[in-house]
C-alpha positions in Angstrom: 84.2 121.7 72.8 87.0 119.3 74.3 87.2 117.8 77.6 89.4 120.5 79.1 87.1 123.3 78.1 83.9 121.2 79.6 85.7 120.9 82.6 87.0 124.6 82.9 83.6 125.7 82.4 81.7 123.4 84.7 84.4 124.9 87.7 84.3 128.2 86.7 80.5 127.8 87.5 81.1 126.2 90.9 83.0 129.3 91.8 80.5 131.5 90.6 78.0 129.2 93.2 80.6 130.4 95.8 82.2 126.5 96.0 86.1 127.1 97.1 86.4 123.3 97.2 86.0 120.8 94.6 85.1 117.3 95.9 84.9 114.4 93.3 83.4 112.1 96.0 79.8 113.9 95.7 80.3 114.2 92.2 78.4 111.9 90.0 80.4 109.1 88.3 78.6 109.8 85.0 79.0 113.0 85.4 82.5 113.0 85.7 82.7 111.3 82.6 80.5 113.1 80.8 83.3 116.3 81.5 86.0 115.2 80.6 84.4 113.8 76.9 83.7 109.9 78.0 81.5 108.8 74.7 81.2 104.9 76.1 77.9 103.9 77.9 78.7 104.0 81.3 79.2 100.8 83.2 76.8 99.1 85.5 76.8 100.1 89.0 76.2 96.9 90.2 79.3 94.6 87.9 80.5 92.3 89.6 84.4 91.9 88.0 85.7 95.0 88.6 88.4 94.9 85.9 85.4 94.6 83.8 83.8 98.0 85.0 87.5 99.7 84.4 88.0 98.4 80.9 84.4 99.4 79.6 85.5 103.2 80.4 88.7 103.2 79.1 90.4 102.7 81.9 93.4 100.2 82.3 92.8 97.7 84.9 96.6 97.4 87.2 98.0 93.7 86.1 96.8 91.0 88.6 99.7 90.2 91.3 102.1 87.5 90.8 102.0 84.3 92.3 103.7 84.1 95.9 106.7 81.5 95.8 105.9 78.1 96.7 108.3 76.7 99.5 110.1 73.7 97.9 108.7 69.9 99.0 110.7 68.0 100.8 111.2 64.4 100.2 110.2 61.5 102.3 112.3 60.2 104.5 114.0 57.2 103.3 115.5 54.0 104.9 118.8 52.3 104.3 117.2 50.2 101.8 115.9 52.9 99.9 112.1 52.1 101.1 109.9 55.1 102.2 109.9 55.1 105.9 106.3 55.0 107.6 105.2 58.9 108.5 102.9 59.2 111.8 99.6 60.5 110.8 99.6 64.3 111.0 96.6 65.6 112.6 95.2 68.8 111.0 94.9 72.0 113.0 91.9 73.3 114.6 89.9 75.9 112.8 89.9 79.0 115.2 86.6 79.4 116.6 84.7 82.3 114.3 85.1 85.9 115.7 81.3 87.2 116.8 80.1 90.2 113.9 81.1 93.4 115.4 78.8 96.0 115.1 80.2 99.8 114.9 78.8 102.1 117.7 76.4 104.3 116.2 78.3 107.7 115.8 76.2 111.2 117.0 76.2 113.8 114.2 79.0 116.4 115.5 77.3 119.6 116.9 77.7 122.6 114.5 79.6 125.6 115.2 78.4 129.0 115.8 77.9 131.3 112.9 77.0 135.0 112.4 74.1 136.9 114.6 72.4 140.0 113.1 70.2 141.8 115.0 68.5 141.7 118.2 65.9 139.5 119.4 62.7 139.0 118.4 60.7 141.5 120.2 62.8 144.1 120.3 62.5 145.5 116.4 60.6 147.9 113.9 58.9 149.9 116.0 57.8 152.0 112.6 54.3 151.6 111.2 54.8 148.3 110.4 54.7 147.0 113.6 50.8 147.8 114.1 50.1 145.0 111.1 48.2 142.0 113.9 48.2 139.5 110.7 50.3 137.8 107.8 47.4 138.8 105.9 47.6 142.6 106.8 51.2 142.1 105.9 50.2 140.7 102.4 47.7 143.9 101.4 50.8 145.9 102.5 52.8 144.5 100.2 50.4 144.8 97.1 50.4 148.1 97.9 53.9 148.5 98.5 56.0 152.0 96.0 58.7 151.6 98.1 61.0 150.0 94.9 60.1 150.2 91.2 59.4 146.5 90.7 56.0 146.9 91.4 55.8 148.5 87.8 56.6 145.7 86.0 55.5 142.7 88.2 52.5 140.9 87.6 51.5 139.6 90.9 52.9 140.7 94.6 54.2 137.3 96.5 53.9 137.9 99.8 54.8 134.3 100.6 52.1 131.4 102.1 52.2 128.8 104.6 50.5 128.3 107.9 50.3 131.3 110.2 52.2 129.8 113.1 54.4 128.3 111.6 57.8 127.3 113.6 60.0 126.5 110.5 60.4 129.3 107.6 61.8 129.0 104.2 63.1 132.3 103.1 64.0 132.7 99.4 65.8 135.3 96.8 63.0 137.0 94.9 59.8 135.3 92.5 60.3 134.0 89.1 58.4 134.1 86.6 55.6 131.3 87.3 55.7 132.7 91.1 55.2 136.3 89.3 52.5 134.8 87.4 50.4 132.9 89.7 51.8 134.8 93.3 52.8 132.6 95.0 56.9 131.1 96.4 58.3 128.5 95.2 56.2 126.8 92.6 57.1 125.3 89.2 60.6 122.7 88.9 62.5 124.2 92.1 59.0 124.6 94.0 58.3 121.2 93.7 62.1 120.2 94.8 61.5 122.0 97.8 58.6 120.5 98.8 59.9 116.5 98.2 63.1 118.2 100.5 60.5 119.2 102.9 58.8 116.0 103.1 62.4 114.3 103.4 62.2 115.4 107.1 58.9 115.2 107.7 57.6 118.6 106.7 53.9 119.5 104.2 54.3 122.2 102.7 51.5 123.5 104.2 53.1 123.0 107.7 55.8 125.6 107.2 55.7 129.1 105.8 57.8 130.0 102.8 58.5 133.5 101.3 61.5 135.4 99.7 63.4 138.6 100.3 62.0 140.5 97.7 58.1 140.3 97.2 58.1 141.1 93.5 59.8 139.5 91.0 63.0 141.8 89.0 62.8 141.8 85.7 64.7 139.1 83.8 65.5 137.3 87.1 67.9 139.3 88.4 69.4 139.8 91.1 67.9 142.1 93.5 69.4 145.8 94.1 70.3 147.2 97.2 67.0 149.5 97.2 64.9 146.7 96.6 66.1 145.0 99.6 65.7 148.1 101.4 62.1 148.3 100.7 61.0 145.0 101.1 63.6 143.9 104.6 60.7 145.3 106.6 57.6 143.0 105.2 60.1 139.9 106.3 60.9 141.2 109.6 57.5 141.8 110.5 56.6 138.4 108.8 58.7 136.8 111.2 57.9 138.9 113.7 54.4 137.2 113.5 55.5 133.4 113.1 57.9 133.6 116.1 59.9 130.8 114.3 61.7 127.9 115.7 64.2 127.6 113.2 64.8 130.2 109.4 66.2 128.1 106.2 67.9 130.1 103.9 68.3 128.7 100.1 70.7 129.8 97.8 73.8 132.3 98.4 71.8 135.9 97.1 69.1 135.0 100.3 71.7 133.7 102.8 74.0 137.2 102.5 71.4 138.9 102.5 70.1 137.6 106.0 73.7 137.3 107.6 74.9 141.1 106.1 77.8 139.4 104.6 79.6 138.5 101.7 80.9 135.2 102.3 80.3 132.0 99.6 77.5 130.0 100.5 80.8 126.7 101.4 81.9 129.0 104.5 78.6 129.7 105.7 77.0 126.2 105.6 77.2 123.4 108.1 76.9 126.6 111.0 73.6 127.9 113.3 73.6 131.2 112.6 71.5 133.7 114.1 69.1 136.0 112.3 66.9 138.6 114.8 67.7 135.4 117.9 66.2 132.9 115.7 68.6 129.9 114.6 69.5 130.5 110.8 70.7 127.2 108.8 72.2 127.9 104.9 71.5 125.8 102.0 71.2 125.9 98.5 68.9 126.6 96.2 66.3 124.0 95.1 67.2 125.5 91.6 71.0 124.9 91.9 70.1 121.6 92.7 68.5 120.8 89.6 72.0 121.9 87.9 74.1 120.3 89.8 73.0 117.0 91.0 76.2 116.9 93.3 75.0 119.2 95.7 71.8 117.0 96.9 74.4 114.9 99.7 75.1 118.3 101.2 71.5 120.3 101.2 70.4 117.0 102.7 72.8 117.2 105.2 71.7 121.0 105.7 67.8 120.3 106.0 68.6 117.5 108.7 70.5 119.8 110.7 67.6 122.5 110.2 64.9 119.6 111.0 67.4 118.6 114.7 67.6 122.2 115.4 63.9 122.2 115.1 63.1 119.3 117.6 65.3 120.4 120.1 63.5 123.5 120.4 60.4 122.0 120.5 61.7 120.1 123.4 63.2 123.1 125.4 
């Protein structure tokens, strides 16, 4: 496959992610390289000539600049007799005193604009017969129990979701795969353990927060959920967050985010905004397993969680 087909592919699947934009600065160097068909070790991050780090990928260094003109000399002065005449002694210039280090002003994160708001306020919902469940853990047998979809049939475990019961920070999810499926529970295996290193970034445990999905038994094949299936299992998570009375809802990866917010939009529009999901704060990220495809997306799901994490303390403190 030649460079141009690597590079059509690797686009075509940041559309597919929902990306309108394509941003080389987040984009690995190596992996840049590694696109467009670059068979040369890559060069040392830390060289020190930097002609040196152009020519050992290929790249033609520009041609150093020429030489500035030197202003001509002129001759000492000279006497009638053709002796040198004495020149007073030319005092060098002072060196200007050294300008004190100027240190940039520390620059506030700008606030975030508003997003969507579905729903009413906490409170105010599912008055059906899920509203009589006092625990996560009554929620949980529901769900074993659940017929509402077919997915039951070929699951092997329900996954309700864990965490602690009062917890004021919620991870919500797309459906289980297959190692959630097998030992039911969210979010274990590679992306599970992504999460929880993304968590601890902003000084979460795992066990501090709650996290679940949308759907509470994995599809077949990993795919993606159907609109009865959603149907079915909308009221578990309502009622779930009914109970935890959140401070702030992270939603990973495009299929969860939509499905919160009602909407269609690519996961690039609905980032970097607090929306609002039932009157709790709603912040959009992506996927721990999209992350572990596409390095280049860390930089923004970390700016994401941090926005999450300030949303968080500044309820605490209202």
């Amino acid at each position: 496959m030649d460079a141009r087909e690597r590079l059509r592919l690797y686009l075509e699947q940041r559309r597919e992610m929902g990306e309108s934009e394509f941003v080389l600065d987040s984009l690995p160097v190596d992996e840049v390289l590694r696109l467009l068909g670059d068979k040369q070790p890559a060069a040392p991050r830390s060289a020190a000539n930097w002609r040196e780090t152009l020519a050992s990928i290929g790249a033609e260094a520009p041609p150093p600049r020429a030489a500035a003109p030197r202003s001509p000399v002129k001759e000492p002065n000279t006497s009638a007799s053709g002796e040198p005449s004495p020149r007073a002694p030319v005092t060098p210039p002072a060196a200007p005193p050294a300008a004190p280090p100027v240190t940039p002003p520390a620059t506030p994160p700008a606030a975030p604009g508003a997003g969507l708001v579905v729903g009413s306020p906490m409170g105010e919902l599912l008055p059906g017969p899920l509203a009589g469940l006092a625990s996560l853990d009554e929620v949980a047998r529901h769900v074993a129990a659940c017929r509402g979809c077919e997915l039951y049939k070929t699951a092997r475990n329900h996954v309700p979701g864990e965490g602690h019961p009062h917890a004021g920070f919620v991870c919500v999810g797309e459906a289980p795969g297959q190692t959630e499926d097998e030992l039911g529970r969210p979010f274990v295996g590679r992306a599970g353990e992504l999460l929880t290193k993304i968590l601890e970034a902003i000084q979460f445990k795992r066990e501090d927060v709650f996290i679940c999905n949308v759907l509470k038994h994995r599809p077949p094949g990993n795919r993606n959920p159907a609109p009865d299936e959603i149907k079915a299992c909308s009221p578990y998570l309502l009622r779930q967050l009914e109970l935890l009375q959140p401070r702030v809802i992270l939603a990973l990866g495009t299929f969860a985010s939509q499905t919160l917010l009602q909407t269609t939009q690519p996961i690039g529009k609905l980032r970097g905004l607090v929306h609002r999901y039932h009157g709790v704060p709603l912040i959009v990220t992506y996927h721990p397993a999209a992350l572990l495809r596409n390095p280049a997306w860390k930089r923004p799901t970390w700016e994401d969680v941090q926005l999450a994490r300030r949303i968080f303390d500044s309820a605490a403190q209202g």
